[in-house]
KOLDRENKOL-624138 format. One record per residue: residue in one letter; y, x, z of N, C-alpha, C in turn. Coordinates in steps of 0.02 Angstrom, whole numbers, m for minus. Layout:
# KOLDRENKOL-624138
{node 'A'; {Y; X; Z}; {Y; X; Z}; {Y; X; Z}}
...
This chain:
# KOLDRENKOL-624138
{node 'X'; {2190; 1522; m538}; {2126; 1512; m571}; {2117; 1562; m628}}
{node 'X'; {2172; 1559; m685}; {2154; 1615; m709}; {2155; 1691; m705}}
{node 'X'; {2173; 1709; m641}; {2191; 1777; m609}; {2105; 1776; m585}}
{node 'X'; {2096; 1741; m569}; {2007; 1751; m532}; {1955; 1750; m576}}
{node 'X'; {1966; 1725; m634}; {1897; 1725; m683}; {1916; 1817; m719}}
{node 'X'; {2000; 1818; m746}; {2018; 1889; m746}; {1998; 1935; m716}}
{node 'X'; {2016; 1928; m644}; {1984; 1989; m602}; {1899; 2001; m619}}
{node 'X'; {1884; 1943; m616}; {1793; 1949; m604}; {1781; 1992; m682}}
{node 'X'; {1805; 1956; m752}; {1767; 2005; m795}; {1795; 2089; m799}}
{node 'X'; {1866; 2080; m781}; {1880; 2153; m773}; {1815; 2197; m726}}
{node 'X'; {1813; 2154; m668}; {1760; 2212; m629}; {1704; 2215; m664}}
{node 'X'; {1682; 2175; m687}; {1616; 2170; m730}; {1618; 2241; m793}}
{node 'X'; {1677; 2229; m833}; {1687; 2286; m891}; {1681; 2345; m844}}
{node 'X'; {1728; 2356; m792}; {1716; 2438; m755}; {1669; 2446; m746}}
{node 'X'; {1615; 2388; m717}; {1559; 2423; m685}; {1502; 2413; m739}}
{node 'X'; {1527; 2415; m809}; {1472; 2398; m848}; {1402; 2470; m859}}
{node 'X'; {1438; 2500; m823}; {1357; 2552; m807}; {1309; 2518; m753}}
{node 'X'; {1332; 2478; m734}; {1295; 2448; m678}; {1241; 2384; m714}}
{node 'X'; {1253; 2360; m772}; {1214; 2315; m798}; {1151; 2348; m795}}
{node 'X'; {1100; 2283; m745}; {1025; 2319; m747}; {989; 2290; m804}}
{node 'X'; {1006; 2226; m822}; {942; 2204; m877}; {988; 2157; m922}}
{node 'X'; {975; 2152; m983}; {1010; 2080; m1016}; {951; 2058; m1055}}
{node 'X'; {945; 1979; m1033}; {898; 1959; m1050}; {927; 1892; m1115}}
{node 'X'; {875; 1873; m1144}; {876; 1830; m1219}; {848; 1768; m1221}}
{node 'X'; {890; 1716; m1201}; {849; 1652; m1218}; {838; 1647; m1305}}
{node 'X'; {752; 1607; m1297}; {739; 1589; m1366}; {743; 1527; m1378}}
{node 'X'; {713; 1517; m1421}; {721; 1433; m1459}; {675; 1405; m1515}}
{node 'X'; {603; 1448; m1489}; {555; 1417; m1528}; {495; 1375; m1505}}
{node 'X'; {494; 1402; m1429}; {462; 1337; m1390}; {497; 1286; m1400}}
{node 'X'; {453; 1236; m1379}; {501; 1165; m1348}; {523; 1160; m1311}}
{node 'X'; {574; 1163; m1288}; {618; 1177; m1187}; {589; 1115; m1163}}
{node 'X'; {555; 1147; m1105}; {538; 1090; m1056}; {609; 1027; m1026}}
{node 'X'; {547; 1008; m1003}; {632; 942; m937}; {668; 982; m911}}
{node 'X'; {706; 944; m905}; {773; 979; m875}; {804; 1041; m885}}
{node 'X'; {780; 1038; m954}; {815; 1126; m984}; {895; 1112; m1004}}
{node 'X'; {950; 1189; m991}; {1011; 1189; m1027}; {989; 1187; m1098}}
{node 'X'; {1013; 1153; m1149}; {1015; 1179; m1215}; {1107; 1134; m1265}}
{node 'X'; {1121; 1166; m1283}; {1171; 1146; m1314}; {1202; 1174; m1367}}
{node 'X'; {1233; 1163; m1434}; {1240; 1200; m1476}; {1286; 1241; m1505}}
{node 'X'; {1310; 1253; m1434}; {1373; 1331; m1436}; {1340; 1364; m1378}}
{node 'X'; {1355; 1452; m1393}; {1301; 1509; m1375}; {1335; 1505; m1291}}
{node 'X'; {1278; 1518; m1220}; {1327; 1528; m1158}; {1288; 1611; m1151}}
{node 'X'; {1345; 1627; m1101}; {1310; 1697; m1085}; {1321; 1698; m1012}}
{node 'X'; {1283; 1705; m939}; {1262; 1689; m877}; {1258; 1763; m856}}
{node 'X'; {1304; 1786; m779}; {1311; 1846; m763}; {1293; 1810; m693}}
{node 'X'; {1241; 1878; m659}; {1245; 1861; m591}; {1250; 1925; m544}}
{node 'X'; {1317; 1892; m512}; {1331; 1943; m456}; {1319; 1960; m391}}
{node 'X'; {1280; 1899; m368}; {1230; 1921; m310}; {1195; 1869; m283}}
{node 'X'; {1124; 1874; m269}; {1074; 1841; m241}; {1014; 1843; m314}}
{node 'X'; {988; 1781; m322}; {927; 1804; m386}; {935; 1737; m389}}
{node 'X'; {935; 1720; m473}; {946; 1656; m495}; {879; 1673; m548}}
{node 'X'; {830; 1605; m522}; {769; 1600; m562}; {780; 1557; m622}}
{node 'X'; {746; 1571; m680}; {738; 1531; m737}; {679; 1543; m769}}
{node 'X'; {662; 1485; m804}; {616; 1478; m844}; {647; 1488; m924}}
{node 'X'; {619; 1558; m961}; {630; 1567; m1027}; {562; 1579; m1054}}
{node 'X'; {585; 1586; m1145}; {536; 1598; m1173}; {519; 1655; m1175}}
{node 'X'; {445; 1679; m1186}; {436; 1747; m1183}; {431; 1787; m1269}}
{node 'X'; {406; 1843; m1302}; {408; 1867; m1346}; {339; 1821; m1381}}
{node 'X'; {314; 1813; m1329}; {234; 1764; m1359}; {262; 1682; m1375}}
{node 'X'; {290; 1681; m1367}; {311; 1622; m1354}; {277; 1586; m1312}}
{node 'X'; {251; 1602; m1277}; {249; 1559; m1214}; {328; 1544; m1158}}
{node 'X'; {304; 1509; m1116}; {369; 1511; m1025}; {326; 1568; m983}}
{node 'X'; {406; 1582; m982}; {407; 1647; m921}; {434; 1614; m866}}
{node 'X'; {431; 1619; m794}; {484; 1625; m749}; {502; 1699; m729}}
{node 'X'; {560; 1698; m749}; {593; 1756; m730}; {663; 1754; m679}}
{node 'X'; {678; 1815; m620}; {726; 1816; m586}; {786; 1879; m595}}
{node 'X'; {851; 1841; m636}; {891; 1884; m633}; {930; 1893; m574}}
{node 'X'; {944; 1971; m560}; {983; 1991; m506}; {1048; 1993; m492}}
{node 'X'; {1080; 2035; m457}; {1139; 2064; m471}; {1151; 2099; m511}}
{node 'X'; {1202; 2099; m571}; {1190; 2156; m624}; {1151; 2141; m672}}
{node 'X'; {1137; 2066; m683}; {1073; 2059; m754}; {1139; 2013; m789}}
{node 'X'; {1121; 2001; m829}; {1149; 1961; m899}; {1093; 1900; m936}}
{node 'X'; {1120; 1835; m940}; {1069; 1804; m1000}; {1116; 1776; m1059}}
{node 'X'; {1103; 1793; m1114}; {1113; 1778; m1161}; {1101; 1717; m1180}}
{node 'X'; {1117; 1662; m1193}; {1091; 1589; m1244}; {1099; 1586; m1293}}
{node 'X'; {1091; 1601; m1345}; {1110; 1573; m1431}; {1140; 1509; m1432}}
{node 'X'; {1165; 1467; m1478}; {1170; 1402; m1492}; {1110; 1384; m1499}}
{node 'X'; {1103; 1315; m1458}; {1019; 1284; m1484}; {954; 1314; m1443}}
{node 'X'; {982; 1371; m1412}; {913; 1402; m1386}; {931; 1343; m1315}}
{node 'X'; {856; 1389; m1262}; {873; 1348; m1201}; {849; 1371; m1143}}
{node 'X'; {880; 1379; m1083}; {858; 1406; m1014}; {843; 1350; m943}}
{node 'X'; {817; 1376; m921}; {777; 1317; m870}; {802; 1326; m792}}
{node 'X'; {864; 1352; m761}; {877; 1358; m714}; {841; 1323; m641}}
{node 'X'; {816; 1349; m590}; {787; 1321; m533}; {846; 1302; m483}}
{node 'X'; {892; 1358; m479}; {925; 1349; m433}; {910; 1366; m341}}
{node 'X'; {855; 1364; m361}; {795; 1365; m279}; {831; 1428; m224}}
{node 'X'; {847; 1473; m257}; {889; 1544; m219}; {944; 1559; m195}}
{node 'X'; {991; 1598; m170}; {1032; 1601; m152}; {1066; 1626; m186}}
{node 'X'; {1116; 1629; m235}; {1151; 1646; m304}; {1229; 1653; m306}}
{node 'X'; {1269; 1684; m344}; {1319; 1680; m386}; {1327; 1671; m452}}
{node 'X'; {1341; 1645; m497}; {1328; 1651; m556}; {1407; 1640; m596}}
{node 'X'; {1410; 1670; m649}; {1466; 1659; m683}; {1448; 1640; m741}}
{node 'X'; {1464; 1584; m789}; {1442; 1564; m844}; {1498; 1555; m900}}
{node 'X'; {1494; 1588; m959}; {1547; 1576; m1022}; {1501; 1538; m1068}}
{node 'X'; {1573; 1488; m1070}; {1531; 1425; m1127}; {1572; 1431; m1184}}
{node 'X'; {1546; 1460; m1241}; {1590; 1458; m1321}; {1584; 1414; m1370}}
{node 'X'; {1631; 1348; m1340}; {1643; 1308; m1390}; {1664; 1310; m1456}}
{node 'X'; {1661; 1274; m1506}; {1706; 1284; m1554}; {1774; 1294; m1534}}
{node 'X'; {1827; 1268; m1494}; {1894; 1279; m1489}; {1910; 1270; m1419}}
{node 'X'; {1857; 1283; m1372}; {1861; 1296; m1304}; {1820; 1360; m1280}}
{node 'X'; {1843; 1403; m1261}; {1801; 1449; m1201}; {1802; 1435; m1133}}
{node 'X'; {1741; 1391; m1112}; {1717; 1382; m1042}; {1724; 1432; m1009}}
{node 'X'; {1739; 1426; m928}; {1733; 1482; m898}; {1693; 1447; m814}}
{node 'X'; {1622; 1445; m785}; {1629; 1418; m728}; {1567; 1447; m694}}
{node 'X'; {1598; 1452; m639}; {1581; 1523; m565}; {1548; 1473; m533}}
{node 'X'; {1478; 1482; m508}; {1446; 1426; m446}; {1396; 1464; m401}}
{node 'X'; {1400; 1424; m342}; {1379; 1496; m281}; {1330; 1446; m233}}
{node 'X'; {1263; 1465; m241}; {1219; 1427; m211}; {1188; 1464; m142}}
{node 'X'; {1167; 1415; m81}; {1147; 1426; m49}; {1067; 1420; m34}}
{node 'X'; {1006; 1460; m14}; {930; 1440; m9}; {940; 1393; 14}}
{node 'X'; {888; 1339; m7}; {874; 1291; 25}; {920; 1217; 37}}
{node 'X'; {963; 1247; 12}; {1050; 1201; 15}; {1044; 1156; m41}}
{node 'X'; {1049; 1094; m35}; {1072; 1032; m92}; {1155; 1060; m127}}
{node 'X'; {1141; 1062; m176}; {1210; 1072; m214}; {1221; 1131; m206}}
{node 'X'; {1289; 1144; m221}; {1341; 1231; m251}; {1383; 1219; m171}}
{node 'X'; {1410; 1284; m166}; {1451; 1280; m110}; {1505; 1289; m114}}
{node 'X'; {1503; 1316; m191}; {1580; 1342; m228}; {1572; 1333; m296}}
{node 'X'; {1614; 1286; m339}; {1616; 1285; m393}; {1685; 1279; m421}}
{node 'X'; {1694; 1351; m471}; {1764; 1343; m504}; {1756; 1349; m557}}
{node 'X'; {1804; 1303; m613}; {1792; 1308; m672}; {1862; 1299; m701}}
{node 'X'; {1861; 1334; m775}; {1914; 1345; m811}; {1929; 1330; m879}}
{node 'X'; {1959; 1323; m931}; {1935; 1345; m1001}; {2016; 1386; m1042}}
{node 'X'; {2018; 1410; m1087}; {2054; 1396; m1122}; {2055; 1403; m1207}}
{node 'X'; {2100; 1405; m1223}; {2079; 1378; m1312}; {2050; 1440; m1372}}
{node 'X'; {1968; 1416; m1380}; {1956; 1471; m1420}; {1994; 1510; m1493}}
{node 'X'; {1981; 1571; m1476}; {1981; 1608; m1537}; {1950; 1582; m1611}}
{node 'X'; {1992; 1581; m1669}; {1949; 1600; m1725}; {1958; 1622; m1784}}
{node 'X'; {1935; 1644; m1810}; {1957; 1722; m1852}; {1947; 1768; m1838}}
{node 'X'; {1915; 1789; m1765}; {1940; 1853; m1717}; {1862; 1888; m1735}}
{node 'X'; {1857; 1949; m1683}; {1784; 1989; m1681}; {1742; 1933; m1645}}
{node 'X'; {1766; 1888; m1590}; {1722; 1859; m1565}; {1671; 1823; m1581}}
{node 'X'; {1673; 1795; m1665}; {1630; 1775; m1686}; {1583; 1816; m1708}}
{node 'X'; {1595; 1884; m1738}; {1545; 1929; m1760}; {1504; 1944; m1689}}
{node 'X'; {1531; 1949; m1643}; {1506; 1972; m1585}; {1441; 1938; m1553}}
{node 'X'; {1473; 1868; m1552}; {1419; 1813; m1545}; {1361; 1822; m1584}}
{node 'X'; {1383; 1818; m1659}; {1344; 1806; m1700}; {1285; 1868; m1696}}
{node 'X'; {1290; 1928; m1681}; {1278; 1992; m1685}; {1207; 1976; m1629}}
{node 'X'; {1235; 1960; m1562}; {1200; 1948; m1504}; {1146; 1874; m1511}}
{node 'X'; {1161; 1842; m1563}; {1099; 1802; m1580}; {1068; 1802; m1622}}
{node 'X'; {1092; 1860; m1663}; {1036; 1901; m1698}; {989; 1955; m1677}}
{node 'X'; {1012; 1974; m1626}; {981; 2008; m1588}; {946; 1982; m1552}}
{node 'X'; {953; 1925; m1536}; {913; 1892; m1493}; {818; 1869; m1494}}
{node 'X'; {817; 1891; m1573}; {793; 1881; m1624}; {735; 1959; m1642}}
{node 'X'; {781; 2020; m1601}; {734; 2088; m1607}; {691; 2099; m1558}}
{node 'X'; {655; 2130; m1565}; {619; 2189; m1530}; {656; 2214; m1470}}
{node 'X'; {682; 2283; m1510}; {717; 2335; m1486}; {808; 2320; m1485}}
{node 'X'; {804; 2286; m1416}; {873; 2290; m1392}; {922; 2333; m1376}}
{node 'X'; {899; 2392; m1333}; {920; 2425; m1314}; {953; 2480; m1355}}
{node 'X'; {1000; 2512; m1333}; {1070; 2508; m1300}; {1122; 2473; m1338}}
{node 'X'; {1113; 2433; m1389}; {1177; 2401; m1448}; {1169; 2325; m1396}}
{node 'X'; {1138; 2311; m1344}; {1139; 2237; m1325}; {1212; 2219; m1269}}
{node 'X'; {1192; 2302; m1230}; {1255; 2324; m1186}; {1316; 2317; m1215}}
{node 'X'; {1324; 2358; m1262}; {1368; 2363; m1311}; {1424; 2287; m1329}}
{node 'X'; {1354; 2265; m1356}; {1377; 2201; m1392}; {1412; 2147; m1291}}
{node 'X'; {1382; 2143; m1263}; {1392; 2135; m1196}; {1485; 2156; m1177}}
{node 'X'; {1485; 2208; m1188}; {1546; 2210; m1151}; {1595; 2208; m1193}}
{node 'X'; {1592; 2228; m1264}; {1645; 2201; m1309}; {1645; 2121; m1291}}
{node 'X'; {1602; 2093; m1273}; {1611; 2011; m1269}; {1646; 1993; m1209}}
{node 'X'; {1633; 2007; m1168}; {1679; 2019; m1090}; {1747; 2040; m1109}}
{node 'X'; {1773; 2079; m1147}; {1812; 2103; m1163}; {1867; 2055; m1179}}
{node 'X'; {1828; 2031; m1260}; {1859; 1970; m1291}; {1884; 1915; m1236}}
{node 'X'; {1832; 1896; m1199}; {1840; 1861; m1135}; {1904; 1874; m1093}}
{node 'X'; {1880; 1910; m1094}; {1970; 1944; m1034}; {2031; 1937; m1067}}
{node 'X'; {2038; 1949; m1129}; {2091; 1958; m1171}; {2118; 1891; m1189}}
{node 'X'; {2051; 1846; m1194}; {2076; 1756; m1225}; {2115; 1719; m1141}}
{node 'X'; {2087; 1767; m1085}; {2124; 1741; m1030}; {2182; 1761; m1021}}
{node 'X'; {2192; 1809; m1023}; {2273; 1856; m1001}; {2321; 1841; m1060}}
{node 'X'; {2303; 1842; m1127}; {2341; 1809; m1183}; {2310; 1759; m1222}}
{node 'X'; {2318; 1699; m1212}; {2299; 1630; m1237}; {2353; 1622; m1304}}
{node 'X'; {2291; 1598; m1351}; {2358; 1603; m1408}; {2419; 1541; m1404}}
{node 'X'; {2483; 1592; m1447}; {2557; 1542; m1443}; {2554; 1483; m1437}}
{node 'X'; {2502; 1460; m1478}; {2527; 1384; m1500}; {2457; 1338; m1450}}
{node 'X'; {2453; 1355; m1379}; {2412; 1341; m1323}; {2427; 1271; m1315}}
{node 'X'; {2360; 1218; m1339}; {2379; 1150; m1338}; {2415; 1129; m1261}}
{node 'X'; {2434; 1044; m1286}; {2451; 1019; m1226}; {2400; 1006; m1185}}
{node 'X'; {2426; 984; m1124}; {2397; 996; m1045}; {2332; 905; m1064}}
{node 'X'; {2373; 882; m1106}; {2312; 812; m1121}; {2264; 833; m1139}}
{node 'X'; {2272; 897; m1200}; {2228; 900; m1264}; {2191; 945; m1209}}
{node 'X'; {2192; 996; m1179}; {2160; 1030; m1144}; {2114; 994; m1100}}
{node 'X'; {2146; 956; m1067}; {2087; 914; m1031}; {2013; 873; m1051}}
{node 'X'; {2066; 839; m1111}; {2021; 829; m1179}; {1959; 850; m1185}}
{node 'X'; {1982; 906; m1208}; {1927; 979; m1250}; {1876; 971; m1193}}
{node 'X'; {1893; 988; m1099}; {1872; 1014; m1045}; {1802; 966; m1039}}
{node 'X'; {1852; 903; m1054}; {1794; 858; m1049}; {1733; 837; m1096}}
{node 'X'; {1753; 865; m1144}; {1726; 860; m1207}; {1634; 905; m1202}}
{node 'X'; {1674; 961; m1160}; {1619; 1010; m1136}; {1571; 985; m1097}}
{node 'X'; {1607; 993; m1060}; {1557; 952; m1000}; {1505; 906; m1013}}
{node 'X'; {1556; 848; m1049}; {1478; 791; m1093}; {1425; 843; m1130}}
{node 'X'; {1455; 886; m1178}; {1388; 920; m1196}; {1351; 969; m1171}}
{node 'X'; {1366; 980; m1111}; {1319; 1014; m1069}; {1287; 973; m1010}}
{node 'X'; {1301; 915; m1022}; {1283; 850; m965}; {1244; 771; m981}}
{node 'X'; {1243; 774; m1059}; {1235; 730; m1096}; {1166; 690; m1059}}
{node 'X'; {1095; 744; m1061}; {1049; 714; m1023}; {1067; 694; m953}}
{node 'X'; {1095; 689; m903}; {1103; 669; m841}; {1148; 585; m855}}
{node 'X'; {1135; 559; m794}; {1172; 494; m785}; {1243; 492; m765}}
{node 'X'; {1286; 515; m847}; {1357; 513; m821}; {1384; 460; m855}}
{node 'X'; {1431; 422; m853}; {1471; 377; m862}; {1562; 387; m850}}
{node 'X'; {1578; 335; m881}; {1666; 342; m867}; {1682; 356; m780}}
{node 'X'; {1653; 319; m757}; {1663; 339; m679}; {1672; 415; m644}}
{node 'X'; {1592; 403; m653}; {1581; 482; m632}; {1601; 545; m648}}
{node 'X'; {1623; 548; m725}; {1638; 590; m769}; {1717; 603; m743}}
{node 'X'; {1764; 551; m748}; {1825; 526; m717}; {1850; 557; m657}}
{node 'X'; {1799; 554; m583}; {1793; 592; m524}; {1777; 628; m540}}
{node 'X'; {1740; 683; m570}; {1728; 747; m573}; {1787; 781; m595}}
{node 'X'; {1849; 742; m639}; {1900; 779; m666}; {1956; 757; m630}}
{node 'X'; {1951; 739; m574}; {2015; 718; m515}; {2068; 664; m548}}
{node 'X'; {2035; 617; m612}; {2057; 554; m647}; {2051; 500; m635}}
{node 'X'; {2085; 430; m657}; {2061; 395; m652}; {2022; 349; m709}}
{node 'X'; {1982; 318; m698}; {1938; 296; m753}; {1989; 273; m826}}
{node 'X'; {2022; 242; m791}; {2084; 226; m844}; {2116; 260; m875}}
{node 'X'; {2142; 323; m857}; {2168; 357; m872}; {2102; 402; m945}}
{node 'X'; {2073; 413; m921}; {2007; 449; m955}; {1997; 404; m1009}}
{node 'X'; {1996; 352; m1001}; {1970; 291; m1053}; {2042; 292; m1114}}
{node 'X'; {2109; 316; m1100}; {2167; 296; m1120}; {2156; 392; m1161}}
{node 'X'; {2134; 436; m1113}; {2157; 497; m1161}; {2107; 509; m1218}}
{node 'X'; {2039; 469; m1231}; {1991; 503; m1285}; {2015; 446; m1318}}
{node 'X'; {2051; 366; m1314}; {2101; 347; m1385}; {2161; 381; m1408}}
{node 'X'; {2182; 434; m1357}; {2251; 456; m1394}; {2227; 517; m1411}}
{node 'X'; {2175; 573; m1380}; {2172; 630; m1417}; {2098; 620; m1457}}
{node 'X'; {2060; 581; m1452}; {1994; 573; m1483}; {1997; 519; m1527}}
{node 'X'; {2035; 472; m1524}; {2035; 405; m1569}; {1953; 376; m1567}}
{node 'X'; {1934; 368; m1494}; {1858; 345; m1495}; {1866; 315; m1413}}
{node 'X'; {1814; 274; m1406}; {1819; 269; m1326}; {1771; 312; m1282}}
{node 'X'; {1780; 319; m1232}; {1731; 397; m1209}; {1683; 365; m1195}}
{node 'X'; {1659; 294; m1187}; {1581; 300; m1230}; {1538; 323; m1279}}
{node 'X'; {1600; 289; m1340}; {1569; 309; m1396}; {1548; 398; m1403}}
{node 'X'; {1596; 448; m1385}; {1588; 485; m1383}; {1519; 520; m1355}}
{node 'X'; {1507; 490; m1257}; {1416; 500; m1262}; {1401; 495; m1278}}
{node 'X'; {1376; 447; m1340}; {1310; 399; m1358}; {1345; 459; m1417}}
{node 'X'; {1379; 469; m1459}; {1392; 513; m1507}; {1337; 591; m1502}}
{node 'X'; {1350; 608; m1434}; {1320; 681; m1401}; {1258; 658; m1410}}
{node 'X'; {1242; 625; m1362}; {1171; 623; m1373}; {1123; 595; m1413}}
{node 'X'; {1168; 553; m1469}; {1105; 554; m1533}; {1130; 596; m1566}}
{node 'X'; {1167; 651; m1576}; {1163; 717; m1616}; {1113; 767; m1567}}
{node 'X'; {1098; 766; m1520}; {1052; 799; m1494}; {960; 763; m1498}}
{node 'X'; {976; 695; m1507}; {911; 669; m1505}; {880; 693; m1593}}
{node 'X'; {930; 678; m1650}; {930; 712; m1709}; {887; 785; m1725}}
{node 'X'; {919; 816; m1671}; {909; 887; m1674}; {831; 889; m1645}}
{node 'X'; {836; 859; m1587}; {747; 857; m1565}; {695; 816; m1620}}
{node 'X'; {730; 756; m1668}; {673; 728; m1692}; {642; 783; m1743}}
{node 'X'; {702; 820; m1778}; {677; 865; m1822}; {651; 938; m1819}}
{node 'X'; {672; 956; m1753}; {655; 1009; m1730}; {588; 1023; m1702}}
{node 'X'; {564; 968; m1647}; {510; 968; m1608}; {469; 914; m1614}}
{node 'X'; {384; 923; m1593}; {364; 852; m1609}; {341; 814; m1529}}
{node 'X'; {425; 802; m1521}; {416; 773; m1448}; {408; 686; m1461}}
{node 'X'; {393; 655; m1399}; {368; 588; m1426}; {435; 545; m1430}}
{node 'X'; {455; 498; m1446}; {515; 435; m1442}; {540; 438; m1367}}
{node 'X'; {488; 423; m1328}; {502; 422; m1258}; {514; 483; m1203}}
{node 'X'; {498; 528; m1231}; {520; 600; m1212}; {589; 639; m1236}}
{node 'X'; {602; 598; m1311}; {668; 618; m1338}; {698; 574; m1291}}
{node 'X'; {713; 514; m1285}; {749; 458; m1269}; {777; 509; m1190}}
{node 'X'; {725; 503; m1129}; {734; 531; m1087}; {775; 597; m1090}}
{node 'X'; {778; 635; m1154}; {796; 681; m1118}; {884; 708; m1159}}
{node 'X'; {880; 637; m1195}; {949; 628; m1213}; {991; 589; m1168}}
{node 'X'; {983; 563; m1105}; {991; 515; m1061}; {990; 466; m1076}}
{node 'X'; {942; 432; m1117}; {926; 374; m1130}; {874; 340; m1069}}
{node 'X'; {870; 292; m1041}; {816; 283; m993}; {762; 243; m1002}}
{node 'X'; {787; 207; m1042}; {740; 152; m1076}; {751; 175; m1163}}
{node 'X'; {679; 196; m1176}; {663; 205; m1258}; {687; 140; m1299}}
{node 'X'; {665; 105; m1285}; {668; 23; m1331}; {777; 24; m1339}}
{node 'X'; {806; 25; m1294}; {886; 39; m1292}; {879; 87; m1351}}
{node 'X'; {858; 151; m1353}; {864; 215; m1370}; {867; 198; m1442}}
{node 'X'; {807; 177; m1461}; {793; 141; m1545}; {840; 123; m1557}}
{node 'X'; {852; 63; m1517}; {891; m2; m1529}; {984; 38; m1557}}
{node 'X'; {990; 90; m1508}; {1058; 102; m1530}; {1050; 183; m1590}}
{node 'X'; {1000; 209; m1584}; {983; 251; m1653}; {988; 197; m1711}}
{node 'X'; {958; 161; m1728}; {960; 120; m1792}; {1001; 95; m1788}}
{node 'X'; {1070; 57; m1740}; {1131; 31; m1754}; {1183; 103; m1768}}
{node 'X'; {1160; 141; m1759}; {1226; 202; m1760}; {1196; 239; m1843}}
{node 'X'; {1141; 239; m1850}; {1109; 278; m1895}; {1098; 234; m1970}}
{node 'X'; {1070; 189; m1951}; {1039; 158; m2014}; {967; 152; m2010}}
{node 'X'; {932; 193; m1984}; {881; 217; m1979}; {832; 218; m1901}}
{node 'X'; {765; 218; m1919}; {745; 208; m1835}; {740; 297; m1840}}
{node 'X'; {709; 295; m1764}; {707; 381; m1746}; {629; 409; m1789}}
{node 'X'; {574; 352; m1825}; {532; 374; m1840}; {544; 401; m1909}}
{node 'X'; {572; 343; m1920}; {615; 333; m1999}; {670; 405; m2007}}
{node 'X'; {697; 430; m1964}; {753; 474; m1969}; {696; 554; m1990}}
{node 'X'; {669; 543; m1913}; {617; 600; m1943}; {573; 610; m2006}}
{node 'X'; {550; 581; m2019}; {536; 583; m2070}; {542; 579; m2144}}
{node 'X'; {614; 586; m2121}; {643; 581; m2177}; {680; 635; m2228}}
């Protein structure tokens, strides 16, 4: 596994004359339904077929746009992209956690329900390193005009970093619990709106519910409930103050399904209702 995410950015750095476009999610619209948004930066490579998304444009309006083979998308923290999926695709995606770097490859077929190939990886982020300037650099940029040619730039020094946190993972590389931990940790916050639970969450990581329920008290000191409902009212937070979406549109799209629940456990976790929070 990690010889294959290796190989892939190595070819990526050689053939970085080959990058045709790198594109910039924003974050001043309101991301529609079913948008990615989460608040560590991803960056999305696609190596063959055309993967459609809905971003923001310089007007701020939605674009749909189709990256190719050879395009790049950038995410900031907090920004957000609208994937269709509808095409026939490869995609490689780096997720930069605070103390995880995501790594996960998914390969869609037209017309096909689901991925036909999905591999995923992580291991333990950098910090102190360039990679934060790097990041930071590329969501400031995200932010210009005139991209060109420092976006490339900034692009493959990041690939770079990438390659390097795979082939040498630092010394003190947690245990195989804490790693799973972290893995899962991700996942909830890139999954928070969908209907996951201990179960499901559990089978997706070849666990058993018990087991899952036993490792976020020994490496989280929480139960991996608490931990959802944690995700997604720090994301419902972020929408009350950010956007003026309604109660029932936040609720939904924190995976809440029923608003009246949604309140009900905002003001037991908070103090505060969600009208009361905003406005506050």
């Amino acid at each position: 596994m990690q010889n294959t995410f290796a190989d892939i950015l190595d070819n990526a750095i050689s053939d970085g004359d080959s990058f045709n476009q790198i594109w910039f999610a924003g974050d001043t619209t309101p991301p529609p339904e079913a948008s990615y948004q989460v608040n560590f930066p991803r960056l999305e490579l696609v190596f063959n077929g055309r993967y459609e998304n809905q971003l923001e444009n310089h007007h701020q309006k939605l674009d749909t746009i189709y990256l190719r083979s050879g395009d790049a998308l950038f995410i900031p923290a907090n920004a957000w992209n609208k994937p269709s999926w509808q095409h026939e695709c490869s995609v490689l995606s780096l997720l930069f956690g605070k103390s995880q770097l995501g790594f996960s490859l998914v390969s869609k077929h037209e017309n096909e329900d689901g991925f036909y190939d999905v591999v995923k990886y992580s291991v333990p982020q950098r910090t102190g390193h360039a990679v934060e300037h790097i990041l930071a650099a590329l969501t400031t940029l995200a932010h210009e005009k005139q991209k060109q040619p420092v976006d490339k730039y900034l692009l493959l020094a990041l690939l770079s970093y990438s390659k390097e946190m795979i082939k040498n993972p630092p010394k003190d590389t947690s245990r195989r619990s804490e790693e799973l931990f972290k893995g899962i940790c991700i996942y909830v916050q890139e999954n928070f709106h969908r209907n996951i639970n201990r179960n499901t969450v559990a089978a997706r990581f070849n666990i058993s519910p018990n087991h899952l329920s036993r490792l976020f008290r020994q490496e989280g000191h929480m139960r991996f409930a608490d931990y959802i409902s944690w995700v997604r009212l720090e994301r419902a937070k972020f929408m009350l103050k950010r956007y003026n979406f309604r109660l029932e549109e936040i609720s939904q799209r924190c995976g809440y399904h029923d608003p009246n629940y949604f309140c009900r456990v905002f003001k037991r976790k908070t103090g505060k209702t969600p009208t009361e929070y905003r406005s506050y």
